[in-house]
N, C-alpha and C positions, 0 to 999 in steps of 0.2 A: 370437479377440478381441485385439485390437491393446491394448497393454498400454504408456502413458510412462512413465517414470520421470521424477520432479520436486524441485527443491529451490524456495523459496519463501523469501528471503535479507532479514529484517527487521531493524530498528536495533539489537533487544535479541536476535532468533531466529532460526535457521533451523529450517523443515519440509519434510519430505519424505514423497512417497508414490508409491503405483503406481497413475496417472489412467486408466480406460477408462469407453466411454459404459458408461453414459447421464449420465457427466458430473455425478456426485455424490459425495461422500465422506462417510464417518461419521467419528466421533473417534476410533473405534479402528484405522481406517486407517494415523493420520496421527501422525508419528516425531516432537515437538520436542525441539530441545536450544537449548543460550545460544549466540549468536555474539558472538565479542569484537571489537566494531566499532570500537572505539578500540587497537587490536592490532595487531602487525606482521600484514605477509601471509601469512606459516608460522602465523604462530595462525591466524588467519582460514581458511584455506585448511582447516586441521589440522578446524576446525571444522566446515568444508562438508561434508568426506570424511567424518566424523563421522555425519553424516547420511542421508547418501547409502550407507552402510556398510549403516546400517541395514535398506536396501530387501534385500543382499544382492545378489552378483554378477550386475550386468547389461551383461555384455563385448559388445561390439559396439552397444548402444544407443544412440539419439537421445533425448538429455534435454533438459527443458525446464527455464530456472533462468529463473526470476522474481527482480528485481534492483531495486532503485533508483537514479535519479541522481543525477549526469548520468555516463553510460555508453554506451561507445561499442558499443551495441547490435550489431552487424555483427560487429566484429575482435573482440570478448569485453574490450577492455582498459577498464580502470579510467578515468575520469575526474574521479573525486574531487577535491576543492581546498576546505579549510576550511567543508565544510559539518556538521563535528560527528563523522562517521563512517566508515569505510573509509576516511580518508588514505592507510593503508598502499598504499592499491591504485592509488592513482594512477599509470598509464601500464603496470600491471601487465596481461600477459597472462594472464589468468583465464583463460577458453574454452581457450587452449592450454596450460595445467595440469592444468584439469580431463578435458581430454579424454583426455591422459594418461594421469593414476591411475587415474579410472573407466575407462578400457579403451572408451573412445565409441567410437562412429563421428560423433559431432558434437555441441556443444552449442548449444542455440537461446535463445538471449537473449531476453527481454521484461519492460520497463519492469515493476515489480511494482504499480504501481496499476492498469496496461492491463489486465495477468493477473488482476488481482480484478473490474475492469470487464466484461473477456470472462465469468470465471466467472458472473458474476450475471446477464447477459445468458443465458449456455444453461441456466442450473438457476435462476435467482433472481426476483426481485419483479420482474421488469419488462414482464413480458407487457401487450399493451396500448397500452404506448408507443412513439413512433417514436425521440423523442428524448431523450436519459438521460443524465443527469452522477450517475456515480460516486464518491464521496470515501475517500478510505481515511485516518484519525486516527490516528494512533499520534507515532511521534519527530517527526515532520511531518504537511503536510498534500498526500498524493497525490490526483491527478484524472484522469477519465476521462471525455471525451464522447464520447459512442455516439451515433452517426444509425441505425439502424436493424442494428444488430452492429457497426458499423463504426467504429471509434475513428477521430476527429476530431482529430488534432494538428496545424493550421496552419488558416490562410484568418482573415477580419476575425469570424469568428462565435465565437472562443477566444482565450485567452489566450494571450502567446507561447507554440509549443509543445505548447499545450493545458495548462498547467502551475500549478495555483492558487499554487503556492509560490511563486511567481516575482510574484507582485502586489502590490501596499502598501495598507496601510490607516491613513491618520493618516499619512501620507508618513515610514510606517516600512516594511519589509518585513514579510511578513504572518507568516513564519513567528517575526519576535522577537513577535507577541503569541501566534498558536498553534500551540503546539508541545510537545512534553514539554517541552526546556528552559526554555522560556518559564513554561509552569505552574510548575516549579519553581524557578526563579531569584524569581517574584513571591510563593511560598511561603517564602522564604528558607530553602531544602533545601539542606544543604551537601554534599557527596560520599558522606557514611552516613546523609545525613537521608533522609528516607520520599520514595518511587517516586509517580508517578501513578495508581497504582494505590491507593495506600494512602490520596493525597488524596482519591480518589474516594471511599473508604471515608467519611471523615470527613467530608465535604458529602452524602451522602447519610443520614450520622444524625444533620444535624443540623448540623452547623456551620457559621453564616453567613458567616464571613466565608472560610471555603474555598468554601463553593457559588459565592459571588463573583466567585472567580479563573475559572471555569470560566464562566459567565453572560455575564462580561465575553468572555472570547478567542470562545466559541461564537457570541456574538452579532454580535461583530466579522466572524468568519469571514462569516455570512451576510450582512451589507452589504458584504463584498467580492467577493463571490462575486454577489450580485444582478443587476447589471449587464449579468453574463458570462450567465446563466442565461435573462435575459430575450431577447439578442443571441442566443444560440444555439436560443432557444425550445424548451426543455427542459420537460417536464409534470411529471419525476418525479425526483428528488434521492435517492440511496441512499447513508445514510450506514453503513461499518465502518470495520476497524481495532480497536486494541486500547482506543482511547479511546469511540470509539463503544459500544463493551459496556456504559458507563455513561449507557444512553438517557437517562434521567430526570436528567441533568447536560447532555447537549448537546440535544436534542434540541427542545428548548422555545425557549432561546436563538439556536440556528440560525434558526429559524424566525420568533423576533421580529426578527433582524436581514435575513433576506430581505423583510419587511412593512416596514423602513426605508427599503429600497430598492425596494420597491414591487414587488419578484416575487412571484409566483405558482403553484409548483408542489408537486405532493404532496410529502412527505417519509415514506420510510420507513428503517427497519433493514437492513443486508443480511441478506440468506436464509441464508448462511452464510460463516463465520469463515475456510472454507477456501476461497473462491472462486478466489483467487490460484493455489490450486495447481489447480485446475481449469482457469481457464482458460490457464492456462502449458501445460496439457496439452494440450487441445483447440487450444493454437495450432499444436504441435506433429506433432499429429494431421494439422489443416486444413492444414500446407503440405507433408505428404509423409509416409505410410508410413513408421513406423520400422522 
């Protein structure tokens, strides 16, 4: 049984595991630790290894590292520039550090919203549909259009890209309304004030004028994203990510703001939190034997 090893590299986390079919993971699989994304590239780096430690020596392996942008997918290097996280990495060759320490024989880059798109695609909610936009919520907003497995990043039917961050809403950029940042700067969170996580805590029991912050950005999201959904004619909308875990805060809102914009497709939860490292694996898998 063909066995990846995988890192899955988020704003706040990295996880790691060992992906083989059938292309599903359990919790207890799967290794997190903190990544320090506002950190030099020896932290950051210090942190990967960290993870990937954990699977225990896989010398000669093809790993699959699920990543965010903008990254120069192919050569491994960084292309970061003021977007909040991995600065350090910019014009850094990653792929050929990592390949190093871990002892690869290669490492296979993929966008980490694609790697969550693919994973939900081979184990997730979306049987049924041809065409499927992915969202992944967390520090940003990551997107994936699927035509039938097949991620859609270019042509007049997507975003530049395929890229919901890259859009505006209120002829502002989409990610200053949602975003982790964004929820907290409109919370007035200072550097030790409370996570998105914690606000979620507090509009869920109850707190008007936090549910707000979230009503507002989530609704937002969905009228900007309507336009793209109806062009690409997508039936089914899957929202994760670590914001998404707070369904009863986005889930309503998204959906009032795609009826703004007059879309019409299902909306569900992803099937699972770890799809990223799945389908980073399964990419891995599909373009060659490790």
């Amino acid at each position: 049984m063909t066995v990846v090893p995988v890192l899955e590299i988020g704003g706040t986390h990295v996880s790691s595991a060992l992906v083989s079919a059938p292309w599903t993971l359990r919790d207890e699989q799967v290794h997190r630790s903190p990544v320090h994304a506002d950190g030099t590239a020896v932290e950051i780096v210090d942190d990967l290894l960290h993870a990937a430690i954990a699977l225990g020596p896989r010398p000669g392996a093809r790993w699959g590292v699920a990543i965010p942008g903008p990254f120069d997918y192919t050569s491994g290097v960084g292309r970061f520039d003021g977007v909040g996280k991995f600065d350090a990495l910019r014009g850094f060759a990653l792929g050929e550090v990592l390949t190093r320490e871990l002892q690869g024989a290669e490492i296979v880059f993929l966008n980490d919203a694609h790697a969550f798109g693919l994973g939900e695609w081979r184990a997730g909610n979306t049987a049924g549909h041809d065409r499927v936009l992915v969202l992944t919520l967390g520090t940003g907003v990551g997107s994936c259009f699927l035509d039938r497995g097949t991620v859609v990043a270019s042509g007049p039917d997507v975003p530049p890209e395929g890229r919901a961050d890259l859009l505006t809403i209120d002829g502002a950029p989409l990610e200053d309304t949602v975003s982790r940042r964004a929820l907290l700067a409109r919370a007035g969170a200072g550097r030790n004030g409370p996570d998105v996580r914690d606000l979620a805590v507090r509009a869920l029991a109850g707190d008007a004028s936090t549910r707000a912050l979230f009503t507002r950005a989530y609704r937002a999201l969905g009228r900007a994203l309507a336009p793209w959904i109806v062009r690409f004619g997508a039936s089914l909308v899957v929202l994760g990510g670590s914001v998404a875990a707070s369904w009863a805060l986005v889930a309503g809102p998204f959906q009032a703001g795609l009826a703004d914009g007059r879309a019409s497709a299902q909306v569900v939860p992803a099937f699972s939190a770890h799809a990223g490292l799945v389908g980073a694996g399964w990419w891995v898998y599909a373009s060659g034997t490790p």
